[in-house]
C-alpha positions as CSV (number, residue, x, y, z in Angstrom):
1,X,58.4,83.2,-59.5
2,X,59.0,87.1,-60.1
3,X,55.3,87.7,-60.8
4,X,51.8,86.5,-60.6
5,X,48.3,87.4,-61.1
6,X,45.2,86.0,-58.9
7,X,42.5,84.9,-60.9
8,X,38.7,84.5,-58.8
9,X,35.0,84.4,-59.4
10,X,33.5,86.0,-56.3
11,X,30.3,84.1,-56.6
12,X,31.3,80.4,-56.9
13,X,32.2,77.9,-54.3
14,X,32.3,77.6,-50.8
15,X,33.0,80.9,-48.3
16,X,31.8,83.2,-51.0
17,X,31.4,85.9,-48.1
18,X,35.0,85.5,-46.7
19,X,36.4,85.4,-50.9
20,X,38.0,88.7,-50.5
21,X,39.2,88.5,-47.6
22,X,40.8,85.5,-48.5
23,X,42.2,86.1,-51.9
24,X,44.0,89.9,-49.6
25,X,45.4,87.0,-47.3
26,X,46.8,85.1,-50.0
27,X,47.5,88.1,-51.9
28,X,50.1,89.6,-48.7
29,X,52.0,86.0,-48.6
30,X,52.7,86.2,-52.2
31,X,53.6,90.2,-51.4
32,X,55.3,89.4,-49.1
33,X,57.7,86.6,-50.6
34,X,59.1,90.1,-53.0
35,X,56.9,88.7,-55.8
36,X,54.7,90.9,-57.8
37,X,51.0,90.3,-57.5
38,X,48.0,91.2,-59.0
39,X,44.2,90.3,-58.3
40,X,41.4,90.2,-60.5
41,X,37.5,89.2,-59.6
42,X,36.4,87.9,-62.8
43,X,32.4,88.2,-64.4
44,X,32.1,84.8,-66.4
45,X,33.7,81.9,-67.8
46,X,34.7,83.7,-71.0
47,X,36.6,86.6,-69.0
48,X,38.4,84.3,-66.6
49,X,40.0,83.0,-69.5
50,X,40.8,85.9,-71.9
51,X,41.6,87.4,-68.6
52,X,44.6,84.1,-68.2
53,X,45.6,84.7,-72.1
54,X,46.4,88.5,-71.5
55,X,48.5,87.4,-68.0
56,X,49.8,84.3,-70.2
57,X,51.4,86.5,-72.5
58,X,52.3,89.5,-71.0
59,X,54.8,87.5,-69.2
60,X,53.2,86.4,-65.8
61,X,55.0,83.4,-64.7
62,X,52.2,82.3,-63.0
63,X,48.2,82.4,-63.4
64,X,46.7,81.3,-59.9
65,X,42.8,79.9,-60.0
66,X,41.6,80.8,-56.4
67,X,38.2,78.8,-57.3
68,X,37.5,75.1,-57.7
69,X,38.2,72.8,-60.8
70,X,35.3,75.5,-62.7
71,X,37.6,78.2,-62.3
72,X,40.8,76.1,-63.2
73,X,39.4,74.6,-66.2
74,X,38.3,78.8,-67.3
75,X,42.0,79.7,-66.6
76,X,43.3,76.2,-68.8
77,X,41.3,77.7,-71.8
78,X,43.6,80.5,-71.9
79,X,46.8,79.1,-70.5
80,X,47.6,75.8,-72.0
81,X,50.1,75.9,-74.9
82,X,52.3,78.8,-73.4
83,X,55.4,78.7,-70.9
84,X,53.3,80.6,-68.2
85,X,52.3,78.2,-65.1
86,X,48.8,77.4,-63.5
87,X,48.8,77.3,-59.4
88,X,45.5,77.2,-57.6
89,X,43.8,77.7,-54.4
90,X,41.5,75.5,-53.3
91,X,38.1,78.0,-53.2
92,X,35.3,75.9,-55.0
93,X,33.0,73.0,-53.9
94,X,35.0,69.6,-55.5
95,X,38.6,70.8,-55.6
96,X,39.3,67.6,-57.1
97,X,42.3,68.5,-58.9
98,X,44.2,70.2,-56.2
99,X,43.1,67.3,-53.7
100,X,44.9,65.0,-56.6
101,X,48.0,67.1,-56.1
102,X,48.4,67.7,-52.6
103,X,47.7,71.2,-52.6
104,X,46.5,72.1,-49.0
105,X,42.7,73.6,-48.5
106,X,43.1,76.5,-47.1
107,X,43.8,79.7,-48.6
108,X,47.0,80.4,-46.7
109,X,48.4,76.7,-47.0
110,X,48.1,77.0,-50.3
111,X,49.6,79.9,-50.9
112,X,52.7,78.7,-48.7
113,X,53.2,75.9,-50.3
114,X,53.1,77.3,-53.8
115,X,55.8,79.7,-53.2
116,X,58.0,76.4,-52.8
117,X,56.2,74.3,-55.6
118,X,57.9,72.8,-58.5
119,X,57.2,73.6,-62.1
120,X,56.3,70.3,-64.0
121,X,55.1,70.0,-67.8
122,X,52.2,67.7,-68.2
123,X,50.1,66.6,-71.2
124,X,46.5,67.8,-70.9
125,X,43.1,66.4,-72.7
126,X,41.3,68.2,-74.8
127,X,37.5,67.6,-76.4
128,X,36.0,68.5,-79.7
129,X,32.2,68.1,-79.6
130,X,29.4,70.2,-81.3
131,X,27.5,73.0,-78.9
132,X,24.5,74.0,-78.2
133,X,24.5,75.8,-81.2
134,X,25.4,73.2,-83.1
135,X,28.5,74.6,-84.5
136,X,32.4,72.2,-83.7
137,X,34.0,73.6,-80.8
138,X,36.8,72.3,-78.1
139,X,38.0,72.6,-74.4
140,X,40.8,71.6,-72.8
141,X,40.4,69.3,-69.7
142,X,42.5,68.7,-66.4
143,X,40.8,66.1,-64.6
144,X,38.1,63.9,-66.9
145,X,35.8,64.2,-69.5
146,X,32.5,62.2,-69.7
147,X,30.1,61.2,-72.1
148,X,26.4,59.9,-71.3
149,X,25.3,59.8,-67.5
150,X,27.7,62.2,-65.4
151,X,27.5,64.4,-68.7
152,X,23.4,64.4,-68.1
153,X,23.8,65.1,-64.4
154,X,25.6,68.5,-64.9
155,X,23.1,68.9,-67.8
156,X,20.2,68.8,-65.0
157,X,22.1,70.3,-62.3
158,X,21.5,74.1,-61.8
159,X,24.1,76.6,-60.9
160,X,22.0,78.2,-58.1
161,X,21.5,75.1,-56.4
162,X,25.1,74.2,-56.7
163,X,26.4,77.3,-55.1
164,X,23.5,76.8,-52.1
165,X,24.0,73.3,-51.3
166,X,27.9,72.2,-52.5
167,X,28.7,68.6,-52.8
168,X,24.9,67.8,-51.3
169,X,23.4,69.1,-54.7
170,X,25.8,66.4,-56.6
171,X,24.6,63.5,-54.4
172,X,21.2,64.2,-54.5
173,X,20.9,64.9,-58.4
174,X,22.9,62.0,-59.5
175,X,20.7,59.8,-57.1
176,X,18.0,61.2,-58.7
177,X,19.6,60.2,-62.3
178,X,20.7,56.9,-61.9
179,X,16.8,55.9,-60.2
180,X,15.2,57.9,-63.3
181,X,17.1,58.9,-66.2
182,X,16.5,56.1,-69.4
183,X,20.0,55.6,-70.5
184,X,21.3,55.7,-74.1
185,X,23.5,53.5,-75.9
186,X,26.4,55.4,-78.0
187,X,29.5,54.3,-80.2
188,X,33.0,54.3,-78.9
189,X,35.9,53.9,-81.5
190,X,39.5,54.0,-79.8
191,X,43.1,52.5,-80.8
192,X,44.0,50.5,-77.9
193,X,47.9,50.5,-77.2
194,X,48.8,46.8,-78.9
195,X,47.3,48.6,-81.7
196,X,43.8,47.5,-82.5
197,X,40.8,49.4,-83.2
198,X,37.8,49.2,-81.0
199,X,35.0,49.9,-81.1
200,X,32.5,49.5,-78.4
201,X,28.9,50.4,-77.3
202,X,28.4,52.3,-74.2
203,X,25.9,53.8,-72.0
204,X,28.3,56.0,-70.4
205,X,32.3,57.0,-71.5
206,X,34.7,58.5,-69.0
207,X,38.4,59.9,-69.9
208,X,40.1,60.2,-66.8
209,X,44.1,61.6,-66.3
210,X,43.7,61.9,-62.2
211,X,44.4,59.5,-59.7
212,X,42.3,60.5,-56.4
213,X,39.3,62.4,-56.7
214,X,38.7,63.4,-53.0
215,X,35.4,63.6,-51.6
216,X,33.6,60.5,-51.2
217,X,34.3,59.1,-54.6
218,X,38.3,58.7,-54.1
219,X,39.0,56.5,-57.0
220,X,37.2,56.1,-60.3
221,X,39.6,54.9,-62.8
222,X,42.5,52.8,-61.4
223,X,45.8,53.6,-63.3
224,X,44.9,57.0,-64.4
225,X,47.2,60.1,-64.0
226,X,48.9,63.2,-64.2
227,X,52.1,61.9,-65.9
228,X,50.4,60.1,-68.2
229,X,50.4,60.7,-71.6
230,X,47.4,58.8,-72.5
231,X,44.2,58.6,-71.2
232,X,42.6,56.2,-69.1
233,X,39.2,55.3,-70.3
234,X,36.5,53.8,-68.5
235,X,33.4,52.3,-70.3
236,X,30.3,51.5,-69.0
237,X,28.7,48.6,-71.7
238,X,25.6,48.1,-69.8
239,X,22.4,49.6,-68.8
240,X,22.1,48.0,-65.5
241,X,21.4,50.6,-62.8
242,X,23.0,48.1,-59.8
243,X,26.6,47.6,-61.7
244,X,26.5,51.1,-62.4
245,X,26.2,51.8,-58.5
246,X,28.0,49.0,-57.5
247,X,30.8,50.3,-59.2
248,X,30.4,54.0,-58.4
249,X,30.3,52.5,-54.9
250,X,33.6,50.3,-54.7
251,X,35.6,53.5,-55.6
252,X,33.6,55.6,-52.5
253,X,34.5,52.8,-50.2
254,X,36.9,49.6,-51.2
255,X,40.6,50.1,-50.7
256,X,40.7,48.5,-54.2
257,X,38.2,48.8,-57.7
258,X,37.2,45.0,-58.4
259,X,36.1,44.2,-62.0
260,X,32.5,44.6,-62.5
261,X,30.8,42.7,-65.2
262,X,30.1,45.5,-69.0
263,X,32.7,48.1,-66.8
264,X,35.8,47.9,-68.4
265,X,38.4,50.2,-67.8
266,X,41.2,50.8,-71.1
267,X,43.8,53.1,-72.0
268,X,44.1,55.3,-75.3
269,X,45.7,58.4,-76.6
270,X,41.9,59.2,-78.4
271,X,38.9,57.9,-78.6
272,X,35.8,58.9,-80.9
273,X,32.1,58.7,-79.6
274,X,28.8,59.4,-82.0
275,X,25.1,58.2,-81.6
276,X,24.0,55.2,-82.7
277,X,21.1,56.6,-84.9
278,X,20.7,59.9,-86.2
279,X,17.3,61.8,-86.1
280,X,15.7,64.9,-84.9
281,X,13.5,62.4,-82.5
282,X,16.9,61.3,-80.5
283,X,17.6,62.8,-77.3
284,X,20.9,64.5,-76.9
285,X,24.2,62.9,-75.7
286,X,25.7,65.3,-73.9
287,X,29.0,66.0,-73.4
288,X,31.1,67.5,-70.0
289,X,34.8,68.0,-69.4
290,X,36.0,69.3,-65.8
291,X,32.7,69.1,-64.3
292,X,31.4,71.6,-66.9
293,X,28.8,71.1,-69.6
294,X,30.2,71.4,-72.9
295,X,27.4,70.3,-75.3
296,X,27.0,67.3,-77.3
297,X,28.3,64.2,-79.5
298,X,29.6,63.7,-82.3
299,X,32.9,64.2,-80.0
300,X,37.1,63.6,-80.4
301,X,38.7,63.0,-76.7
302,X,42.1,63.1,-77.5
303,X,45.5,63.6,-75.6
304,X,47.6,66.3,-75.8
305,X,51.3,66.3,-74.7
306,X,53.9,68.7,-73.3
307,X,51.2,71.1,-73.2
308,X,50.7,72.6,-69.4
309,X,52.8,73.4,-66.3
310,X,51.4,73.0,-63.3
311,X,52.8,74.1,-60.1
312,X,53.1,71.3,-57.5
313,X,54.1,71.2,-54.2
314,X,57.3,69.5,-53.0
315,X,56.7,66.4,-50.8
């Protein structure tokens, strides 16, 4: 790498007092490697990623998120498609996709061992779905994207009481969800890989390309990863609050996910999900990718390939 640019949102994730102060210590390694580097604290969602586009193609080599997966999946929006490489240091409350590869959490270890990382191309996700203004719109995605349930949970979940309670707010709201929430039934139309259409009805649709989450939920989708080019699929064909936990549960604590009776996991390269009835009287299904609220169904989960590098630490 001959030059860089540090990408951070000063108000997210954990040690929001000690930000800058980290982001100058990773800042002087980088320094002091001979490689040029700038820093930028960036206002919203929106700026982190024009923000990556301008870096992209002015030439950086290298667009570092020092955040969590929110800041990464801001920096993907303006990044994926072009030769310019994402690194990251681990700053926000999940980290899940620099848990899923290897990256150490602090600042410094981080930043060490990006300056020996390899470049590797990867295929990335990517959602169409309609916003909140009901207009088509699309994200790409790193580590999953979720219809139903988990999409509903980030839906409820506020910002403020993310960034004062971390990982605790997660727990507690999705507790909260799965005891209260009336689940929905949806449509799921995907081409398996022998070739035949499917189409299944679901409370809840996850598209998963990591393999270990971190945290307490380590595995979620068995199969699912980076050097895929496909994604893995898990569909939840039931309504039944204690398979829905029991599964959740198995990938916080068994070595190995058992099959759990309307939990099916499958593999596709795209996958189509719409409401079963139409009607100003339906609730929403909403729609999440990263661990970021999107909007809602109709929505297109589909696979993109050769489209990312990603800088990964050597083993």
């Amino acid at each position: 790498m001959r030059r860089v640019v540090l990408l951070y949102n000063p108000l997210s994730g954990r040690r929001r007092q000690l930000r800058q102060k980290d982001v100058e210590a990773v800042r002087g390694v980088f320094a002091a490697a001979q490689i040029e580097v700038s820093a930028a604290a960036t206002t919203s969602a929106e700026d982190t990623s024009e923000r990556a586009r301008r870096a992209a193609a002015g030439g950086a080599d290298a667009i570092i998120a020092c955040g969590g997966d929110g800041t990464i999946h801001d920096v993907l929006q303006g990044v994926a498609g072009s030769d310019a490489a994402i690194g990251m240091i681990p700053m926000g409350t999940a980290n899940t996709l620099a848990h899923d590869l290897g990256i150490p959490r602090s600042p410094l270890g981080a930043a060490r061992a990006l300056l020996s990382a390899e470049a590797r191309r990867f295929a990335v996700g990517r959602v169409a779905y309609q916003d909140f203004c009901a207009q088509p719109a699309s994200r790409y995605f790193t580590v999953t994207a979720g219809v139903g349930l988990d999409a509903h949970l980030f839906h409820q979940l506020s910002k403020m009481t993310k960034q004062r309670l971390g990982m605790l707010a997660y727990y507690a709201k999705a507790t909260e969800i799965w005891l209260t929430h009336e689940m929905q039934f949806f449509e799921a139309e995907f081409l398996a890989p022998a070739g035949q259409r499917r189409r299944e009805t679901v409370t809840q649709l996850l598209a998963v390309r990591i393999t270990q989450f971190g945290g307490l939920l380590r595995e979620l989708a068995p199969g699912a990863g980076l050097w895929r080019d496909d994604l893995r699929l898990v569909l939840f064909k039931t309504d039944s609050r204690l398979r829905i936990l029991r599964y959740v549960l198995q990938g916080t604590f068994a070595r190995k996910l058992r099959q759990v009776p309307g939990i099916e996991p499958a593999f596709a390269e795209r996958v189509q999900v719409r409401a079963l009835a139409a009607g100003s009287g339906q609730p929403p299904i909403y729609v999440e990718a990263d661990g970021e609220l999107l909007g809602t169904v109709p929505a297109e989960i589909s696979i993109v390939p050769n489209a990312l590098t990603l800088l990964v630490p050597r083993k």
